[in-house]
C-alpha positions as CSV (number, residue, x, y, z in Angstrom):
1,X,0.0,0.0,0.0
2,X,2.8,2.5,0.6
3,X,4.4,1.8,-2.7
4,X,1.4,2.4,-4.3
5,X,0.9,5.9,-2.3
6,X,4.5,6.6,-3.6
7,X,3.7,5.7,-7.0
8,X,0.9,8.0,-6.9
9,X,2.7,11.1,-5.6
10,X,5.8,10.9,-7.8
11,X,3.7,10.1,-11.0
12,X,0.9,12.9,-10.2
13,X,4.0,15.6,-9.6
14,X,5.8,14.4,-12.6
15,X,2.7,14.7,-15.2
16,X,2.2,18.0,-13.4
17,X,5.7,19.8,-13.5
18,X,6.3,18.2,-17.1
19,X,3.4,20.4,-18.2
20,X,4.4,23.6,-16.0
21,X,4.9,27.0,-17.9
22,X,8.2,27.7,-16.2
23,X,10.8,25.6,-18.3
24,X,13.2,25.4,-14.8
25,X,11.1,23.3,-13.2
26,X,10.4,20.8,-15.5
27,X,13.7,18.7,-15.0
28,X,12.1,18.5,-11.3
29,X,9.2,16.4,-13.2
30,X,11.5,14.1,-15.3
31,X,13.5,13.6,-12.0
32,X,10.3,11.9,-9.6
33,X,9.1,9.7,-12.7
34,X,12.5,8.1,-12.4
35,X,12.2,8.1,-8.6
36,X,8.8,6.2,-9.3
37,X,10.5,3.8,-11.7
38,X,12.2,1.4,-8.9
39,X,8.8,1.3,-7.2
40,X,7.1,0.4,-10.4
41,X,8.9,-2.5,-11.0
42,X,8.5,-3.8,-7.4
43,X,5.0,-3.4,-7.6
44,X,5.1,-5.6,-10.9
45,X,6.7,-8.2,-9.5
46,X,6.1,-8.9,-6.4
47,X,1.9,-8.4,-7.5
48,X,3.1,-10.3,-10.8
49,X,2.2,-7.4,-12.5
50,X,3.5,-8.9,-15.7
51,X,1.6,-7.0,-18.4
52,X,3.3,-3.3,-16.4
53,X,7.0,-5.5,-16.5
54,X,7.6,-4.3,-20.3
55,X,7.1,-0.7,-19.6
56,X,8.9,0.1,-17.5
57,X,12.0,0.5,-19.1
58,X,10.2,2.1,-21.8
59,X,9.3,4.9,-19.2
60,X,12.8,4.8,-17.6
61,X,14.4,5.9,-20.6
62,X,11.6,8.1,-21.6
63,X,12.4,9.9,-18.3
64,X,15.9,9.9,-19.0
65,X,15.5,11.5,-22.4
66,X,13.2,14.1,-20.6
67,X,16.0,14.9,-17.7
68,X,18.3,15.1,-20.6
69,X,16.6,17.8,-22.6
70,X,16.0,19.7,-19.5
């Protein structure tokens, strides 16, 4: 259950500060999705989560790319 408060938290501010209008605090949004990354793949498989397995490295580097740019 915390994980999945955690999840929720990082993911919520990174949608949200990917989207703000000031460009400086945008890296700040690519930073918690890769804090949420390590908790997403615990969640997958210790719930054997299998079909959210895959994606996750999809959104790792995603984020990474993201940070990059910013």
């Amino acid at each position: 259950m915390l994980e999945q408060a955690a999840i929720s938290i990082l993911s919520i501010t990174s949608i949200g500060l990917a989207y703000w209008p000031h460009r400086d605090l945008r890296i700040y949004g690519a930073a918690c999705g890769l804090l949420a990354q390590p908790l997403w793949l615990y969640l997958a498989f210790s719930q054997g989560l299998w079909g959210i397995a895959p994606l996750t490295p999809v959104y790792t580097i995603m984020y990474v790319v993201a940070f990059r740019a910013h």
